[in-house]
N, C-alpha and C positions, 0 to 999 in steps of 0.2 A: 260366432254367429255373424251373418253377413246382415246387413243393415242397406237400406234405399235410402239416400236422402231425398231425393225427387222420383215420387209416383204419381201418374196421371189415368183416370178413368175413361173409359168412353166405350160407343157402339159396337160392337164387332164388327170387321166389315167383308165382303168376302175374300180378301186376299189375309185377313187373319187366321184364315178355316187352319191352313197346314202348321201356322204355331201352335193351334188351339189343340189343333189332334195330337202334335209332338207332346205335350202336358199332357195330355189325358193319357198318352201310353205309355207313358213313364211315371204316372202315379197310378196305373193298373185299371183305369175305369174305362168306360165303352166311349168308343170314338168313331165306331163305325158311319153312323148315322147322323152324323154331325151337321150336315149340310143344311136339312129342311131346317133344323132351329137356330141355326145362325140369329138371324133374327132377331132371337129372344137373345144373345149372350153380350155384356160385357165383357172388356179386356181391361190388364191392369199392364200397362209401359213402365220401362224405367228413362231415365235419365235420356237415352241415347234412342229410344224408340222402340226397344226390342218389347215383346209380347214375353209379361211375365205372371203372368195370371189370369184367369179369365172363370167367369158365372155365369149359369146361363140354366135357363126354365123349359120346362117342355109346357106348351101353352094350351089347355082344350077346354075353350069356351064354355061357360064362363072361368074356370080355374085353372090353376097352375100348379105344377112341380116344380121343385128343384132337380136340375139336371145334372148339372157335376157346376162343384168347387173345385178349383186348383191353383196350386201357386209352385211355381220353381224351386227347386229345392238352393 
């Protein structure tokens, strides 16, 4: 099992969209339309900066989905 010792949260931003979609295609969920909820997603970095995860909500006022989880295998 591979282990993080350093992970850091934060915004997505749009230069995350194509690690965002890389994860999402590689754990089989929808990535097409990624773009408008940018937005709404978190990413999870390791160590070194790279995009290893990321959450994100489809948002329609007043309420939310969850959009896709995913983490690096």
């Amino acid at each position: 099992m591979k282990t993080i010792a350093d992970c850091t949260f934060a915004s997505a931003a749009p230069g995350d969209a194509p690690a965002i979609a890389e994860l999402l295609r590689a754990a089989d969920l929808p990535h097409g339309d990624l773009a408008p909820h940018l937005a709404h997603f978190l990413v999870a970095r390791d160590d070194r900066g790279a995009v290893i995860g990321a959450v994100g909500a489809e948002v329609c006022a007043p309420d939310a989905v969850l959009r896709s989880l995913v983490v690096a295998q």
